[in-house]
C-alpha positions as a Markdown table, in Angstrom:
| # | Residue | x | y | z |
|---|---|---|---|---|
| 1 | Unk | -0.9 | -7.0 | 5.0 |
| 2 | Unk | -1.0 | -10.3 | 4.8 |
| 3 | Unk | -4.5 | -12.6 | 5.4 |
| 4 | Unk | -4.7 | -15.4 | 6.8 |
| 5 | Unk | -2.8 | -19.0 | 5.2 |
| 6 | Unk | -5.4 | -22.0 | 4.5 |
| 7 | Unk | -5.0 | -24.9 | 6.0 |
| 8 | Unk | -4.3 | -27.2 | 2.9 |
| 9 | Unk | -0.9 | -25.5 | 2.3 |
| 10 | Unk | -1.9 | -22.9 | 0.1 |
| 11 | Unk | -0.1 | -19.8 | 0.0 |
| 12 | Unk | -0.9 | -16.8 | 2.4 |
| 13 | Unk | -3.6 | -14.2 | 0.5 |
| 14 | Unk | -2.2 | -10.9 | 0.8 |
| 15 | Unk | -4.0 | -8.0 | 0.8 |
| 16 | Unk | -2.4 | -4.7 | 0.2 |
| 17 | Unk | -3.1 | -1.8 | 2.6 |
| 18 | Unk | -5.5 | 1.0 | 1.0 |
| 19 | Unk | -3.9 | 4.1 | 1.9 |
| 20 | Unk | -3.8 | 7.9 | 1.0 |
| 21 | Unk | 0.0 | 8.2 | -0.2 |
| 22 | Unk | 0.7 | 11.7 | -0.9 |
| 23 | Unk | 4.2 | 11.3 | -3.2 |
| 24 | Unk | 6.9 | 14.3 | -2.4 |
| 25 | Unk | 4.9 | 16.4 | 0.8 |
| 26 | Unk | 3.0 | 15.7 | 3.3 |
| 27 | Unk | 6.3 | 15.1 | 5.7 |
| 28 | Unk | 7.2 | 11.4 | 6.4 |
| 29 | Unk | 4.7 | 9.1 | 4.9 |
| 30 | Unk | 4.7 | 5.3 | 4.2 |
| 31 | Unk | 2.1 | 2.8 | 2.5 |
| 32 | Unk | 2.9 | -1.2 | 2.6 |
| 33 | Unk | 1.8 | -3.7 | -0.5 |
| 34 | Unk | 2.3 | -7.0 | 0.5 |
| 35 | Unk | 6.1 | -6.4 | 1.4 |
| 36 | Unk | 7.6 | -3.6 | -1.0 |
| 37 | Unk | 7.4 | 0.0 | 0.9 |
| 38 | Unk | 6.9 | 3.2 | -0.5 |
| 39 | Unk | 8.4 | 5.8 | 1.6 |
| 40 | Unk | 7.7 | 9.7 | 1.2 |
| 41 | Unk | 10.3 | 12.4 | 1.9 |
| 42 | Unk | 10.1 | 16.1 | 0.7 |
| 43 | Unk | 12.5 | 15.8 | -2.4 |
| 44 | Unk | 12.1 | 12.3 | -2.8 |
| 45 | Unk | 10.6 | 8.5 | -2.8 |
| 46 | Unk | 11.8 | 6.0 | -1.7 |
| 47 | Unk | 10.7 | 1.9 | -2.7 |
| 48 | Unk | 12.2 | -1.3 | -0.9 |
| 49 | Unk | 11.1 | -4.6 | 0.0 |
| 50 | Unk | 9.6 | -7.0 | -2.3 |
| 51 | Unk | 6.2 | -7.7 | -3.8 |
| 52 | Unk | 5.4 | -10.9 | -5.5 |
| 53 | Unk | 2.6 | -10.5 | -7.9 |
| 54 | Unk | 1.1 | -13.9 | -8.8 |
| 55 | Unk | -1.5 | -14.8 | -11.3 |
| 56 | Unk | -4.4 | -14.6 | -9.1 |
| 57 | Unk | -7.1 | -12.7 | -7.6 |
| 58 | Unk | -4.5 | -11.3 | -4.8 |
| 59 | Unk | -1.9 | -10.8 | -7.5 |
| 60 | Unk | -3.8 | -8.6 | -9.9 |
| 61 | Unk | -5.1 | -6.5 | -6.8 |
| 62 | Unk | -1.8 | -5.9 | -5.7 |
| 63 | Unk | -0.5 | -5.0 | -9.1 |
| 64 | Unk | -3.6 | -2.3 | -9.2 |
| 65 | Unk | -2.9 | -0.8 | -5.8 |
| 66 | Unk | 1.1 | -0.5 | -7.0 |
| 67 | Unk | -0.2 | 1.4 | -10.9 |
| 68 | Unk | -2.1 | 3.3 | -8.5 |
| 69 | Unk | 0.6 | 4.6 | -6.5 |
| 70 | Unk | 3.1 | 4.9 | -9.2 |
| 71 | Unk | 0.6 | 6.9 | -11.4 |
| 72 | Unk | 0.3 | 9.7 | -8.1 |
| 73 | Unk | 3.8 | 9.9 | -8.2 |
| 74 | Unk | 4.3 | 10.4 | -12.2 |
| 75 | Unk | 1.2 | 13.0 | -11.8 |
| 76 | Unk | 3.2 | 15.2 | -9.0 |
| 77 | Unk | 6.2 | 15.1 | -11.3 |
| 78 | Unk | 4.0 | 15.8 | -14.8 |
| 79 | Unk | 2.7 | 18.9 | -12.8 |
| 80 | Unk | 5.6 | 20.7 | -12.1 |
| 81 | Unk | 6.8 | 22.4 | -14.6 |
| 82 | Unk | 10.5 | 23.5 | -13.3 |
| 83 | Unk | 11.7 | 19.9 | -12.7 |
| 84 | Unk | 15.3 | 19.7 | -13.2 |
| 85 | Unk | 17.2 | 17.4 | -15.5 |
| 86 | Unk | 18.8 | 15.8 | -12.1 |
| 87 | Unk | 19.5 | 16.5 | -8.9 |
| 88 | Unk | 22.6 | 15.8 | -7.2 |
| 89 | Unk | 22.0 | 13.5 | -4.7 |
| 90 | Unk | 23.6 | 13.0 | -1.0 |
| 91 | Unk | 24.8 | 15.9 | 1.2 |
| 92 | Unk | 26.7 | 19.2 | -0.7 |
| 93 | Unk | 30.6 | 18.6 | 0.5 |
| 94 | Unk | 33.3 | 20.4 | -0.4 |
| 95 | Unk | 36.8 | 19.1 | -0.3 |
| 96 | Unk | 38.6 | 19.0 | 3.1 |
| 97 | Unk | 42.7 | 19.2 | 4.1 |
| 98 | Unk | 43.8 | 15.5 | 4.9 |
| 99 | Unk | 44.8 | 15.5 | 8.2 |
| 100 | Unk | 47.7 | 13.1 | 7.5 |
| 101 | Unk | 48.9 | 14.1 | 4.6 |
């Protein structure tokens, strides 16, 4: 979330959101910093946007709230104990006639 820019032309001080992100569960989920988004699905997260980390106040908060969120999801996946070596990803197809072949 993004605070309000000073007047002298200094750059905008973003704040990153504190929320509860609960990786993996907890049905469809989101939590902003700055703007990269960390999406929650059952089998899976998801991260997009962008986050700048400067070498300021703002930037070192923001860097703490993304170690923060990263650690909860390594801790979900430390804790289970049957995690595959990969899951295929995408829908399960099977092959189909060609219709004009």
């Amino acid at each position: 979330m993004a605070g309000s820019a000073p007047c002298d032309g200094e750059r905008p001080v973003n704040q990153p959101v504190a929320k509860v992100f609960v990786p993996f569960g907890g049905g469809a989920q989101s939590v902003s910093l700055d703007g990269l988004t960390l999406e929650n699905a059952d089998d899976h997260v998801s991260l997009y946007g962008r986050l700048e980390i400067r070498e300021d106040q703002a930037g070192l908060e923001a860097a703490r709230h993304l170690k923060a969120q990263m650690e909860a999801i390594i801790a979900v996946l430390e804790a289970r104990s049957d995690l595959p070596p990969v899951v295929s990803e995408g829908f399960q197809t099977h092959p189909v006639k060609n219709p004009f072949g």
